[in-house]
mmCIF file of the N, C-alpha and C atoms, coordinates in Angstrom:
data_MODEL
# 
_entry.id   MODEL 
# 
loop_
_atom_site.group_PDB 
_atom_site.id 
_atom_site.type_symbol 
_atom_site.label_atom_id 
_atom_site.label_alt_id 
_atom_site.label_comp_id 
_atom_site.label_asym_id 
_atom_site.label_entity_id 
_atom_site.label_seq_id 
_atom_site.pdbx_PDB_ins_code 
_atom_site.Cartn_x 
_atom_site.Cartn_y 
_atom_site.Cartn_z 
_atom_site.occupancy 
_atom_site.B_iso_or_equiv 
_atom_site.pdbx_formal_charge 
_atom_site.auth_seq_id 
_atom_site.auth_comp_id 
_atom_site.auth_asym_id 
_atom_site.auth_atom_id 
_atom_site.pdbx_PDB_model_num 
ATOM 1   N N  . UNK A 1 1  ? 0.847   -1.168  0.000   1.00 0.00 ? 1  UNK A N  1 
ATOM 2   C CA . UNK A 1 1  ? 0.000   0.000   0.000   1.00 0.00 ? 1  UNK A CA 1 
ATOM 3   C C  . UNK A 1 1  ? 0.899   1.239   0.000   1.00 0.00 ? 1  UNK A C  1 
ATOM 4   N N  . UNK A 1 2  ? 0.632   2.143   -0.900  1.00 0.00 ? 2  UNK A N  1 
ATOM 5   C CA . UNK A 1 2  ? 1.501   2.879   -0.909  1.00 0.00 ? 2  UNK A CA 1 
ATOM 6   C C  . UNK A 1 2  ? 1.094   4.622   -0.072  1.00 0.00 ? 2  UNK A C  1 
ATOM 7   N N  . UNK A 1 3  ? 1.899   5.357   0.885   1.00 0.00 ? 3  UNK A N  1 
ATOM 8   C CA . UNK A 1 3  ? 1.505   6.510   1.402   1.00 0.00 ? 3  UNK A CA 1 
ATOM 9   C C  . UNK A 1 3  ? 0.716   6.993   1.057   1.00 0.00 ? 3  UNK A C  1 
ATOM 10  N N  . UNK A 1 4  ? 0.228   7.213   -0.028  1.00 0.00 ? 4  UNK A N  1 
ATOM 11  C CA . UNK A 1 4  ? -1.188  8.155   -0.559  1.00 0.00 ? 4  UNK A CA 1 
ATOM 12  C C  . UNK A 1 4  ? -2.408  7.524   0.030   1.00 0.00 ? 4  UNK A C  1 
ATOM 13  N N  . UNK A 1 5  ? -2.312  5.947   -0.198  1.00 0.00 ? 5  UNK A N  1 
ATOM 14  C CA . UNK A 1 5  ? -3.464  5.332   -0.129  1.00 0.00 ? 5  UNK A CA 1 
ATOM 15  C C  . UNK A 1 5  ? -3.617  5.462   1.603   1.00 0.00 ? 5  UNK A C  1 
ATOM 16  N N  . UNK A 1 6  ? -2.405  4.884   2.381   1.00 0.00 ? 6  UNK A N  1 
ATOM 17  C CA . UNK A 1 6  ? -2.614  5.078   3.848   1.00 0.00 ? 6  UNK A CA 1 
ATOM 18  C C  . UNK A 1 6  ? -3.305  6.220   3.780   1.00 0.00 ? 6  UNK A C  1 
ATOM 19  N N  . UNK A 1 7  ? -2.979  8.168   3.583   1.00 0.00 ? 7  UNK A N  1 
ATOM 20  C CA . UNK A 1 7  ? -3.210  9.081   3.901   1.00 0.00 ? 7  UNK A CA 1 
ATOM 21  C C  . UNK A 1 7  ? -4.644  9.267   3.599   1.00 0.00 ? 7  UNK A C  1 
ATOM 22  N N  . UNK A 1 8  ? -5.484  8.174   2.525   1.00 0.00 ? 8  UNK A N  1 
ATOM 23  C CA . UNK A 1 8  ? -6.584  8.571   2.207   1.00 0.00 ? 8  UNK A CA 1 
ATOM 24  C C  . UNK A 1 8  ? -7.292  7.691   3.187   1.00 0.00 ? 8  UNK A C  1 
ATOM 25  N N  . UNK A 1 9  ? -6.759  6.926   3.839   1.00 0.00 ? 9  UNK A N  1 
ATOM 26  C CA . UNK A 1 9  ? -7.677  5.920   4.632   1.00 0.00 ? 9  UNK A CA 1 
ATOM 27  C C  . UNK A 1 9  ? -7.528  6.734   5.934   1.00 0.00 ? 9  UNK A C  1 
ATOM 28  N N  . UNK A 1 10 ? -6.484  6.933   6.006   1.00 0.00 ? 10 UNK A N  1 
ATOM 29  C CA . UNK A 1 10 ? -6.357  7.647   7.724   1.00 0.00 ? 10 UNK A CA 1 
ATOM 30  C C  . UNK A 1 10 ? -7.058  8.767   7.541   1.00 0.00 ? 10 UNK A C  1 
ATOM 31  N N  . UNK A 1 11 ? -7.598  9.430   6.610   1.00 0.00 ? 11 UNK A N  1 
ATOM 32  C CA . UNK A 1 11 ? -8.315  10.761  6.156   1.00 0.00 ? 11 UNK A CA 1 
ATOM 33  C C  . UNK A 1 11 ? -9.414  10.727  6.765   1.00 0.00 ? 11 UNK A C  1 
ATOM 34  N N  . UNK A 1 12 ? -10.174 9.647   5.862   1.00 0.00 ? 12 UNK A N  1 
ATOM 35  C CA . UNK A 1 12 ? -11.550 8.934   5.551   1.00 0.00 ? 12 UNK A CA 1 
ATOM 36  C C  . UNK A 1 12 ? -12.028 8.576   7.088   1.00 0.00 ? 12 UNK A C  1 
ATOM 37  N N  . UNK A 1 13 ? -10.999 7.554   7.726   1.00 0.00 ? 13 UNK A N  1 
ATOM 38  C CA . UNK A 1 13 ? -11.629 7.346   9.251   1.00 0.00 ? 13 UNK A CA 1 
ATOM 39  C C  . UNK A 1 13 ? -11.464 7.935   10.090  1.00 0.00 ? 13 UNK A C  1 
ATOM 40  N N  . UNK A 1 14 ? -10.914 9.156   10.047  1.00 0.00 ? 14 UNK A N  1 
ATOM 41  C CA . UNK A 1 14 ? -10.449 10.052  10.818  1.00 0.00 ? 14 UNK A CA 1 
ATOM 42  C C  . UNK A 1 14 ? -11.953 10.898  11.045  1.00 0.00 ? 14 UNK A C  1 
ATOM 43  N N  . UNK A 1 15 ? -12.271 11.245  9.757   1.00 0.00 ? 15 UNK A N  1 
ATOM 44  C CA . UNK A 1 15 ? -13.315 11.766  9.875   1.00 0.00 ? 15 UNK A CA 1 
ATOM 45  C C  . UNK A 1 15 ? -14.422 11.412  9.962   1.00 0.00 ? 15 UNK A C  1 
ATOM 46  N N  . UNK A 1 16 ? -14.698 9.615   9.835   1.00 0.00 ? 16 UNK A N  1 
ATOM 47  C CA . UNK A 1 16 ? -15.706 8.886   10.123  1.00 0.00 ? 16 UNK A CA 1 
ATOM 48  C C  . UNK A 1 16 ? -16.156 8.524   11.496  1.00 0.00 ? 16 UNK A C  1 
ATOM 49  N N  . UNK A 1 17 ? -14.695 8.554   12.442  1.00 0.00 ? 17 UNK A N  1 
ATOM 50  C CA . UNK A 1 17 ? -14.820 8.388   13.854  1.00 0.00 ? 17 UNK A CA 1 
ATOM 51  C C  . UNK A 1 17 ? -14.814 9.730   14.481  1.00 0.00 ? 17 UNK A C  1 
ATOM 52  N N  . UNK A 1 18 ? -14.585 11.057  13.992  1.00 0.00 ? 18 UNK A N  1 
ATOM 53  C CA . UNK A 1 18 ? -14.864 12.131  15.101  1.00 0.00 ? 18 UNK A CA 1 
ATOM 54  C C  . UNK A 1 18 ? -16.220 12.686  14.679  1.00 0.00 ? 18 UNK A C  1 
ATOM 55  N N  . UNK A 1 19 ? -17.056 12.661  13.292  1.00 0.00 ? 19 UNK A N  1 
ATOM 56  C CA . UNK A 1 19 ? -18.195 13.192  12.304  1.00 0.00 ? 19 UNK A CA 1 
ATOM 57  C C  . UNK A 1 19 ? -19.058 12.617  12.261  1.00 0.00 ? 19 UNK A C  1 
ATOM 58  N N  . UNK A 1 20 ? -18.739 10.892  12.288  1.00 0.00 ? 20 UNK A N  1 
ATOM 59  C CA . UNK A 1 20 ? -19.998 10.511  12.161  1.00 0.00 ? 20 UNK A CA 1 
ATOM 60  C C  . UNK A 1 20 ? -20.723 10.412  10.491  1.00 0.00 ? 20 UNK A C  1 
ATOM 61  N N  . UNK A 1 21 ? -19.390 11.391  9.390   1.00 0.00 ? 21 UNK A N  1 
ATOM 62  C CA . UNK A 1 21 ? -19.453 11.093  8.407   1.00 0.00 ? 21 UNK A CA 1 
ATOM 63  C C  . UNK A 1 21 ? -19.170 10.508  7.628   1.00 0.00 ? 21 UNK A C  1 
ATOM 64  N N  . UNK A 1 22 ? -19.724 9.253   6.988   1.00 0.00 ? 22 UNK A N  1 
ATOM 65  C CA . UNK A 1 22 ? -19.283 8.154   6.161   1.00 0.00 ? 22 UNK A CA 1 
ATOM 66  C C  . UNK A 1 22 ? -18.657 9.136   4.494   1.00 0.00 ? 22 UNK A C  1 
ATOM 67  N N  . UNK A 1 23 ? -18.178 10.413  4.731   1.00 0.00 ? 23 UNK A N  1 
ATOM 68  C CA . UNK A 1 23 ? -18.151 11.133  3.418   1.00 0.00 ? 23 UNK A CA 1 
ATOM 69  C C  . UNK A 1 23 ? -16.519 11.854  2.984   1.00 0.00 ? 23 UNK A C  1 
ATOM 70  N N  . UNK A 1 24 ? -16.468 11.853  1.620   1.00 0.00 ? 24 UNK A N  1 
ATOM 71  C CA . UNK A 1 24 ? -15.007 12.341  1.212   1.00 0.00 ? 24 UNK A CA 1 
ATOM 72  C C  . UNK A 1 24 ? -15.205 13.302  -0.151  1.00 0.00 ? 24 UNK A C  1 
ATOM 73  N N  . UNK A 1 25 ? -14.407 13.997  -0.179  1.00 0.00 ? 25 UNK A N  1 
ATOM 74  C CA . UNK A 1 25 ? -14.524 15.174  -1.483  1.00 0.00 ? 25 UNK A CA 1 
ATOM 75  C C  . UNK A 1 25 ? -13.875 14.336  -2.137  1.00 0.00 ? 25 UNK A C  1 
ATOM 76  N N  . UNK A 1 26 ? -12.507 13.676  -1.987  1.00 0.00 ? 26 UNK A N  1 
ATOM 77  C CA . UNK A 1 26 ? -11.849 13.173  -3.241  1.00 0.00 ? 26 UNK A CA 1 
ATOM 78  C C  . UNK A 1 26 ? -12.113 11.529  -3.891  1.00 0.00 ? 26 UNK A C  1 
ATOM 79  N N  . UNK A 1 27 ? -12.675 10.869  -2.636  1.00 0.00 ? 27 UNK A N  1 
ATOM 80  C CA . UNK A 1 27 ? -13.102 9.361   -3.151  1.00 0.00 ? 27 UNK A CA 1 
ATOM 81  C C  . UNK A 1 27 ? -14.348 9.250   -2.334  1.00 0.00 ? 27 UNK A C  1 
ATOM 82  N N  . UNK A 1 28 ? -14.886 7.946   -3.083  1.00 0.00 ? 28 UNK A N  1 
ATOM 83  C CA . UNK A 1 28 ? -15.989 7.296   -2.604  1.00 0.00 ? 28 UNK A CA 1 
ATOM 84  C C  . UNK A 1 28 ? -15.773 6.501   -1.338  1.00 0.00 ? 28 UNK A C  1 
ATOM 85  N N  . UNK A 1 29 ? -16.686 6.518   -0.650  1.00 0.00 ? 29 UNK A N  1 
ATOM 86  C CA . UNK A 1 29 ? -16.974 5.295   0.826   1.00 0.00 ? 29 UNK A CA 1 
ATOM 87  C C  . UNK A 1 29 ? -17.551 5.217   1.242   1.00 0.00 ? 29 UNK A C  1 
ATOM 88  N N  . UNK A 1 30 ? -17.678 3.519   1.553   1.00 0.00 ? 30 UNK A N  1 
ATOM 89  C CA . UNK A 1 30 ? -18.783 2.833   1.547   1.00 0.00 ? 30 UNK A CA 1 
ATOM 90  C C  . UNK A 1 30 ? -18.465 2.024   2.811   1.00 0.00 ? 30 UNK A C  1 
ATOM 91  N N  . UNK A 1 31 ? -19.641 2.013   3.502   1.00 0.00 ? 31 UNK A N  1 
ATOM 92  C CA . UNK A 1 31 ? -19.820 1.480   4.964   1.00 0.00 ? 31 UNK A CA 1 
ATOM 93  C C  . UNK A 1 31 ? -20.528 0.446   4.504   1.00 0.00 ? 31 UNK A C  1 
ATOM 94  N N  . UNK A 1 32 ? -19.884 -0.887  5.619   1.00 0.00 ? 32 UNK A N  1 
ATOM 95  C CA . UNK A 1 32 ? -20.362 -2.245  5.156   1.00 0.00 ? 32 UNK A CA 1 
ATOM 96  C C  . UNK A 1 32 ? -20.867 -2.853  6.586   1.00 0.00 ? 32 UNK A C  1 
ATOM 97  N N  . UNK A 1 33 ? -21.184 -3.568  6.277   1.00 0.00 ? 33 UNK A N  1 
ATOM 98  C CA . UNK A 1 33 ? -22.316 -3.940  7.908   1.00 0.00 ? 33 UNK A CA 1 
ATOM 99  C C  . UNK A 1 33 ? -20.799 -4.147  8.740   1.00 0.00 ? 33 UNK A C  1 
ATOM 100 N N  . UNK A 1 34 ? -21.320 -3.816  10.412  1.00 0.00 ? 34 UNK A N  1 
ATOM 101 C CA . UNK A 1 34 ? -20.172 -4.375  11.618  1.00 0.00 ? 34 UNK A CA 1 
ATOM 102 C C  . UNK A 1 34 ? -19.660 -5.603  11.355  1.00 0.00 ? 34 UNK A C  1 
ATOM 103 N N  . UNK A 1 35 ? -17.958 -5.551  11.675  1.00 0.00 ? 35 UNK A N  1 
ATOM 104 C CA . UNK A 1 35 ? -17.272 -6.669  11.674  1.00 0.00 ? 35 UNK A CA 1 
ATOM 105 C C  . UNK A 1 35 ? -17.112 -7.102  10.362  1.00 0.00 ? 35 UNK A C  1 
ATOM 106 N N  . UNK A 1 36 ? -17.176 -6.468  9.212   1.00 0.00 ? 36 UNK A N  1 
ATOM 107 C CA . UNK A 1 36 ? -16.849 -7.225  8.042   1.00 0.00 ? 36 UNK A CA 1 
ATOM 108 C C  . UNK A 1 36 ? -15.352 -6.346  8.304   1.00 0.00 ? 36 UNK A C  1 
ATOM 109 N N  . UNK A 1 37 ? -14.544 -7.286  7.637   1.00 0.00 ? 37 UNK A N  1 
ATOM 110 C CA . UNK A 1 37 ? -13.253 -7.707  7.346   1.00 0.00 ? 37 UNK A CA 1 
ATOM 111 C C  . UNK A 1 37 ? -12.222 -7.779  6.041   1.00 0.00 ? 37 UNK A C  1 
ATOM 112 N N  . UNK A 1 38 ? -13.215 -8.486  4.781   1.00 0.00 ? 38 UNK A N  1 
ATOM 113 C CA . UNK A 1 38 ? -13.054 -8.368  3.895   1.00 0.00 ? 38 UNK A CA 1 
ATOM 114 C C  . UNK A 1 38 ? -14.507 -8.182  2.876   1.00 0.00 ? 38 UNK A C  1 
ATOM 115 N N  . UNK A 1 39 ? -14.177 -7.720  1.917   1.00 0.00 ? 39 UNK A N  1 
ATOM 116 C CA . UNK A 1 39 ? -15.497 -7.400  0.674   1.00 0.00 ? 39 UNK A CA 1 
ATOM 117 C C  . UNK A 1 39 ? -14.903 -7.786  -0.667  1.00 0.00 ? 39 UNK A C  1 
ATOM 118 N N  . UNK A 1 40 ? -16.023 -7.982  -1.298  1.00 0.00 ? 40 UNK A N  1 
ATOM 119 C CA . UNK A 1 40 ? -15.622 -8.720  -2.595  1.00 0.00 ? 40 UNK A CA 1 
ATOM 120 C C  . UNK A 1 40 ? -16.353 -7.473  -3.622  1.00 0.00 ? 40 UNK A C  1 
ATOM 121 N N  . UNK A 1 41 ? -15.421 -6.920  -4.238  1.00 0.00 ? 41 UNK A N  1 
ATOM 122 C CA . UNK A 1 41 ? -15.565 -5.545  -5.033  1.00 0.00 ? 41 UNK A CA 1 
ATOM 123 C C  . UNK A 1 41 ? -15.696 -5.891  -6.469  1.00 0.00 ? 41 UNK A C  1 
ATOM 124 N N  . UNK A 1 42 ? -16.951 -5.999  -6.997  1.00 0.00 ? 42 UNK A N  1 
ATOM 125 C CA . UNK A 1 42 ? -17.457 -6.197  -8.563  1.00 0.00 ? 42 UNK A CA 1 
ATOM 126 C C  . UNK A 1 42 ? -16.905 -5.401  -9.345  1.00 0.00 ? 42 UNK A C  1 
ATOM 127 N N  . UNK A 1 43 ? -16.600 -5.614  -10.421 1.00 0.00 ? 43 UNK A N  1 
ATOM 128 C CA . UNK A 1 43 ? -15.973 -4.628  -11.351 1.00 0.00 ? 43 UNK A CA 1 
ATOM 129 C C  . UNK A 1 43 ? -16.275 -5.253  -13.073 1.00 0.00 ? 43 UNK A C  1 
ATOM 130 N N  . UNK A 1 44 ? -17.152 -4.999  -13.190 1.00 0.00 ? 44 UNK A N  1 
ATOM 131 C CA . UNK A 1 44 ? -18.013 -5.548  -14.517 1.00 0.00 ? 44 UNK A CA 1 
ATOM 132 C C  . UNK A 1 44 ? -18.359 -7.385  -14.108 1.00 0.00 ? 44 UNK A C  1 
ATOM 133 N N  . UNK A 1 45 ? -17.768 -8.345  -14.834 1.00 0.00 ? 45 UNK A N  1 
ATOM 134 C CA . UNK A 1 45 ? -18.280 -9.413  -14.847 1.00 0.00 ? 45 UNK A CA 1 
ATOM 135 C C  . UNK A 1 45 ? -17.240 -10.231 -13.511 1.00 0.00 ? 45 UNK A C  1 
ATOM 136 N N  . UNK A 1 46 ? -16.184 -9.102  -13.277 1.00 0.00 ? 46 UNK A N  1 
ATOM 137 C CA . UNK A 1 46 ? -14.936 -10.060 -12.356 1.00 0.00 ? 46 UNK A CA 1 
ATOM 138 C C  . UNK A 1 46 ? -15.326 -9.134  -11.072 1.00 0.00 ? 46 UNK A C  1 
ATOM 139 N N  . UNK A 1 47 ? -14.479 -10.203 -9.904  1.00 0.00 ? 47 UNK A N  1 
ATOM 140 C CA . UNK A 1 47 ? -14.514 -9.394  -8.605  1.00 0.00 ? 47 UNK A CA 1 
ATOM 141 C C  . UNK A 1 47 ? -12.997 -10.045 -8.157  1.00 0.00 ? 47 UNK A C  1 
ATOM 142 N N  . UNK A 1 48 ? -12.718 -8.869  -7.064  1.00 0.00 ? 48 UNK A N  1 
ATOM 143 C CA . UNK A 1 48 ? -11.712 -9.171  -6.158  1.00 0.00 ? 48 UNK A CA 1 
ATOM 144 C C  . UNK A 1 48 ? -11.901 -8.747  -4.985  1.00 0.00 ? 48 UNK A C  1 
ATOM 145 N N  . UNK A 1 49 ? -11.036 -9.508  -4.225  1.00 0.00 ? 49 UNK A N  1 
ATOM 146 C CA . UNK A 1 49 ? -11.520 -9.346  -2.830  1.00 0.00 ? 49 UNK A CA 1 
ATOM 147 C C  . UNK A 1 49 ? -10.565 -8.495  -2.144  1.00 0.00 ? 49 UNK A C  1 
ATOM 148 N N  . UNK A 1 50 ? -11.201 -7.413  -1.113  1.00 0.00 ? 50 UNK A N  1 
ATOM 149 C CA . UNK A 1 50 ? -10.575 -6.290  -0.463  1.00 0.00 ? 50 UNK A CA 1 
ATOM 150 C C  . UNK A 1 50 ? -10.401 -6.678  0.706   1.00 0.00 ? 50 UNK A C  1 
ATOM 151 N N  . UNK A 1 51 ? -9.579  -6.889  1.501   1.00 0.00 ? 51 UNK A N  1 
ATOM 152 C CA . UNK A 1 51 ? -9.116  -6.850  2.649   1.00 0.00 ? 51 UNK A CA 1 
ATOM 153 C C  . UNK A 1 51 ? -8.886  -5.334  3.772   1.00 0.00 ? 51 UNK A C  1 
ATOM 154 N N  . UNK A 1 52 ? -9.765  -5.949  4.539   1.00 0.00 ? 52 UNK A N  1 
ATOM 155 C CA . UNK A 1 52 ? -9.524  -4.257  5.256   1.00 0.00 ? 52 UNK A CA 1 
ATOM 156 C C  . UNK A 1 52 ? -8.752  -4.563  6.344   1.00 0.00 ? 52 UNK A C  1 
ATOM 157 N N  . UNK A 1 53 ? -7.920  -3.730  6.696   1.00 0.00 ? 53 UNK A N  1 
ATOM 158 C CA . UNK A 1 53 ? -7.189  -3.330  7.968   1.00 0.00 ? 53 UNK A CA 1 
ATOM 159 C C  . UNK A 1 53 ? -7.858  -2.875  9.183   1.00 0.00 ? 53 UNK A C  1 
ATOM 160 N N  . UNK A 1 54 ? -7.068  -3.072  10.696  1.00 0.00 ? 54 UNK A N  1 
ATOM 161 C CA . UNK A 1 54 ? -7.527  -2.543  11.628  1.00 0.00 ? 54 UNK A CA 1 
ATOM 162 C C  . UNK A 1 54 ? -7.076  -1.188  11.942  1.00 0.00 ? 54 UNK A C  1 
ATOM 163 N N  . UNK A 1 55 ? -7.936  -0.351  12.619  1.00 0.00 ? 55 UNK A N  1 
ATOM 164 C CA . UNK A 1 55 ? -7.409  1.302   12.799  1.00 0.00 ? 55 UNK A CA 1 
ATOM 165 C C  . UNK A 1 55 ? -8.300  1.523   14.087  1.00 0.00 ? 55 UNK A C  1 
ATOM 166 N N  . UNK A 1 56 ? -7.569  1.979   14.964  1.00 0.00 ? 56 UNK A N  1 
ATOM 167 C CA . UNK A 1 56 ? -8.155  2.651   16.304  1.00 0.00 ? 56 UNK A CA 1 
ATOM 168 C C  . UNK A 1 56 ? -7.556  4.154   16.282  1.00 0.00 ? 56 UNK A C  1 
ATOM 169 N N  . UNK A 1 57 ? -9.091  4.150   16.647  1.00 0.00 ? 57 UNK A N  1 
ATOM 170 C CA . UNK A 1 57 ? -9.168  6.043   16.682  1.00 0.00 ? 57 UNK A CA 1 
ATOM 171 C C  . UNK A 1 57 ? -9.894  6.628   17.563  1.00 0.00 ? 57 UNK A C  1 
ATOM 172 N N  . UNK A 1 58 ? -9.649  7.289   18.665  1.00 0.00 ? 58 UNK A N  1 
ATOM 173 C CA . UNK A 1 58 ? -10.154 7.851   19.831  1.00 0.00 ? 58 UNK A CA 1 
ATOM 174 C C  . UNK A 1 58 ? -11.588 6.455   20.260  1.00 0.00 ? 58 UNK A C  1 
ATOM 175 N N  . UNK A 1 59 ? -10.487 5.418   21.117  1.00 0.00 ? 59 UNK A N  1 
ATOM 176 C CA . UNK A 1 59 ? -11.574 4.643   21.426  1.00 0.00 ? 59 UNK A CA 1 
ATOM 177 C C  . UNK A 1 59 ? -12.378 3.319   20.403  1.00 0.00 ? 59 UNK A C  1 
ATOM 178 N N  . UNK A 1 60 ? -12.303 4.085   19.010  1.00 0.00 ? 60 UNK A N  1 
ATOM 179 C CA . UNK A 1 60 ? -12.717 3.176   18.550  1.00 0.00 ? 60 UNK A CA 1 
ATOM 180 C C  . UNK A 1 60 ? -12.190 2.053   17.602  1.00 0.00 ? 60 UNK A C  1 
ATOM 181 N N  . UNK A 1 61 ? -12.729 1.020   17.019  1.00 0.00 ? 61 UNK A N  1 
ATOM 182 C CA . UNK A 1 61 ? -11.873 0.387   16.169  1.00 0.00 ? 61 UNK A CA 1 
ATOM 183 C C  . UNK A 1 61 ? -12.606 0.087   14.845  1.00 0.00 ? 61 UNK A C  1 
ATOM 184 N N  . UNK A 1 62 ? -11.899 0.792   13.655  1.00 0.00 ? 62 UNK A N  1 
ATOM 185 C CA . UNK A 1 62 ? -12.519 0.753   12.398  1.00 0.00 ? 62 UNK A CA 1 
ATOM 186 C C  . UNK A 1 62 ? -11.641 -0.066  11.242  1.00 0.00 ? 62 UNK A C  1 
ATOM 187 N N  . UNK A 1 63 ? -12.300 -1.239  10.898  1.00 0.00 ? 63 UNK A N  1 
ATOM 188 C CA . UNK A 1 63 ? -12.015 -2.025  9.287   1.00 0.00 ? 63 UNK A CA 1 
ATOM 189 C C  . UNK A 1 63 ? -11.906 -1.029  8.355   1.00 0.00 ? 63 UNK A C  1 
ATOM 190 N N  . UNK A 1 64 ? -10.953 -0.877  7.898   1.00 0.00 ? 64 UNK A N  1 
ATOM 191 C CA . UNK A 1 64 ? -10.840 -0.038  6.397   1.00 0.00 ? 64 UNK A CA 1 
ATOM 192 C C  . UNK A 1 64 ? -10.028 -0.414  5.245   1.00 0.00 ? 64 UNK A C  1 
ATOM 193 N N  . UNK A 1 65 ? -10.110 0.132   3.930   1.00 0.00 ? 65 UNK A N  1 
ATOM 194 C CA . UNK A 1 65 ? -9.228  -0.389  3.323   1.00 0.00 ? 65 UNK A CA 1 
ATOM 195 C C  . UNK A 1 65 ? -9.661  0.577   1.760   1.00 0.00 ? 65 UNK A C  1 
ATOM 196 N N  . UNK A 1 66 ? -8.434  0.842   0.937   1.00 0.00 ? 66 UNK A N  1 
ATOM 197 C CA . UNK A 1 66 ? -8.403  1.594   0.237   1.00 0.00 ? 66 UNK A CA 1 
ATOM 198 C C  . UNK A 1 66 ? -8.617  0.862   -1.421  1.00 0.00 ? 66 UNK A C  1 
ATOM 199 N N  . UNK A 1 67 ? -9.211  0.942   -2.300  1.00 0.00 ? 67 UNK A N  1 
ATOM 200 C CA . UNK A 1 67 ? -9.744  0.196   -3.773  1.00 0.00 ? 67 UNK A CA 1 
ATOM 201 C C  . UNK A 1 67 ? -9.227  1.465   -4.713  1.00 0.00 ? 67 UNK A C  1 
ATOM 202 N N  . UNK A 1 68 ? -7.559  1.295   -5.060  1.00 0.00 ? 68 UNK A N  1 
ATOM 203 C CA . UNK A 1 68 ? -7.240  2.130   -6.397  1.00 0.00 ? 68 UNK A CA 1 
ATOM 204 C C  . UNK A 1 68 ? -8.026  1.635   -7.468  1.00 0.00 ? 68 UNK A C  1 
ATOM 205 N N  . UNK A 1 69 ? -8.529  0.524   -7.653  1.00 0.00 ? 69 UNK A N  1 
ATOM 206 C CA . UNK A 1 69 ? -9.044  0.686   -8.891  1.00 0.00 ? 69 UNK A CA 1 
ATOM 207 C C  . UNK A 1 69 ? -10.384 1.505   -9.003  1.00 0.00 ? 69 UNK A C  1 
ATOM 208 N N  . UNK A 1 70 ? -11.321 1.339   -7.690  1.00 0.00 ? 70 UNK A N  1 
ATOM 209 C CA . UNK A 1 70 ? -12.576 1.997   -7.877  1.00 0.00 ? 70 UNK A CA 1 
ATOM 210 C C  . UNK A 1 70 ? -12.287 2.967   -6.806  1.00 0.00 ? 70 UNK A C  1 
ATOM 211 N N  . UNK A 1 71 ? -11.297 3.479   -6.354  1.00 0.00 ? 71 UNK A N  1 
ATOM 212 C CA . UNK A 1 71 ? -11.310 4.779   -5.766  1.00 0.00 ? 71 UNK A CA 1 
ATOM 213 C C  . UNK A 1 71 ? -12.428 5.060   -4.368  1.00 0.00 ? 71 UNK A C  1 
ATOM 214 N N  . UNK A 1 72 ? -12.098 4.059   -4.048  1.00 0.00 ? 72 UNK A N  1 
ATOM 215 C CA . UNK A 1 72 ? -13.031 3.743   -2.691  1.00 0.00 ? 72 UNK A CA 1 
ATOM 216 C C  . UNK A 1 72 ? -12.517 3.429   -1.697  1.00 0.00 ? 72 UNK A C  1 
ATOM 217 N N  . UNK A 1 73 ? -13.031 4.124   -0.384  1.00 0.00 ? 73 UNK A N  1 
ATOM 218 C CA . UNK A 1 73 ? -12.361 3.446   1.091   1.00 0.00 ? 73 UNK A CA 1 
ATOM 219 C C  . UNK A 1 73 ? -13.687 2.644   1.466   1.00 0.00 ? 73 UNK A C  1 
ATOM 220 N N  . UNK A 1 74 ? -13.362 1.210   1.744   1.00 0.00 ? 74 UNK A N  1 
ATOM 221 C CA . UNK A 1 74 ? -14.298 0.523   2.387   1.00 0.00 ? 74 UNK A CA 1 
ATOM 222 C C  . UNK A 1 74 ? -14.611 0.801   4.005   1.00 0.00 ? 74 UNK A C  1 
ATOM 223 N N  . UNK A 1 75 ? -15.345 0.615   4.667   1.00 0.00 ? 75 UNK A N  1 
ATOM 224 C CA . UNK A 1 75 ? -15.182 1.211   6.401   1.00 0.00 ? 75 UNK A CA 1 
ATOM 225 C C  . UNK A 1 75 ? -16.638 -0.212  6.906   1.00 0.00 ? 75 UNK A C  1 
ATOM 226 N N  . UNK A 1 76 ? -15.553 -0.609  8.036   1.00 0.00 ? 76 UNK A N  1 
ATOM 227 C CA . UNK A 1 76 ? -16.812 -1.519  8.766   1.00 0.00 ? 76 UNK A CA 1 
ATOM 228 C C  . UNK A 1 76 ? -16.241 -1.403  10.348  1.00 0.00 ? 76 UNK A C  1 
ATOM 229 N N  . UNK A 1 77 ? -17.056 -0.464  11.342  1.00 0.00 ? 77 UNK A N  1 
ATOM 230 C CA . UNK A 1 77 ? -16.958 -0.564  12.306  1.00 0.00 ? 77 UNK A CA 1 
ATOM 231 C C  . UNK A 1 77 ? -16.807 -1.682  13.122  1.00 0.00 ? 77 UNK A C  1 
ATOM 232 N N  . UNK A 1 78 ? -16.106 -1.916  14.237  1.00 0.00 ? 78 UNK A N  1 
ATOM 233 C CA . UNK A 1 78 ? -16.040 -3.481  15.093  1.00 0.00 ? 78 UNK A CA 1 
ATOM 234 C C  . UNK A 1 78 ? -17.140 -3.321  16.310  1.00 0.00 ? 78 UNK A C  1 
ATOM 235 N N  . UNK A 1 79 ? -17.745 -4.095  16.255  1.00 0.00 ? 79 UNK A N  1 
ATOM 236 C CA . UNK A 1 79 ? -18.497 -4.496  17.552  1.00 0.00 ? 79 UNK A CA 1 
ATOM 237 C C  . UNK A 1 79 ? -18.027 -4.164  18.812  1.00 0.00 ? 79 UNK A C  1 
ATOM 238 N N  . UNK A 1 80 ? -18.296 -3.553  19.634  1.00 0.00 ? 80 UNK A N  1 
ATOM 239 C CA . UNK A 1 80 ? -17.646 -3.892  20.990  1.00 0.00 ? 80 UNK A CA 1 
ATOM 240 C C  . UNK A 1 80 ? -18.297 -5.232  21.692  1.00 0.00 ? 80 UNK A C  1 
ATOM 241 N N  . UNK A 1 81 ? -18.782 -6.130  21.256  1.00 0.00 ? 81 UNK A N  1 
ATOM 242 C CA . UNK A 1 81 ? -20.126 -7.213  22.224  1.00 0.00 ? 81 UNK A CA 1 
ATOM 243 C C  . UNK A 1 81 ? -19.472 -8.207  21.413  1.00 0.00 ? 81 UNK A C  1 
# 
């Protein structure tokens, strides 16, 4: 993963865990039900599968993960239960 992509993920949940906003000016993101981990990202007739990372941020702990091809941060909050 290269620095840009970290900086857009640490962006994205940065502002998802203090806002409350699932939202970005420069890419798309998409919140996936609690505890998902990985997602399987369609892209015409093929898919691949996204692996998200762990990130704690004031307290909390957020799945994320960055899609150069579709320019998307995935985000799935963790359960505390």
């Amino acid at each position: 993963m290269s620095s840009e992509e970290k900086q857009i993920i640490h962006r994205v949940v940065e502002n998802f865990v203090r806002t409350g906003n699932a939202t970005d000016e420069q890419v798309k993101v998409t919140c996936l039900p609690v505890n998902k981990t990985s997602f399987v990202e369609q892209t015409g007739n093929d898919g691949r599968t996204i692996l998200l990372d762990e990130y704690k941020l004031d307290g909390k702990v957020i799945w994320a993960s960055y899609s150069a091809r579709s320019g998307t941060v995935y985000l799935s909050l963790k359960s505390t239960h």
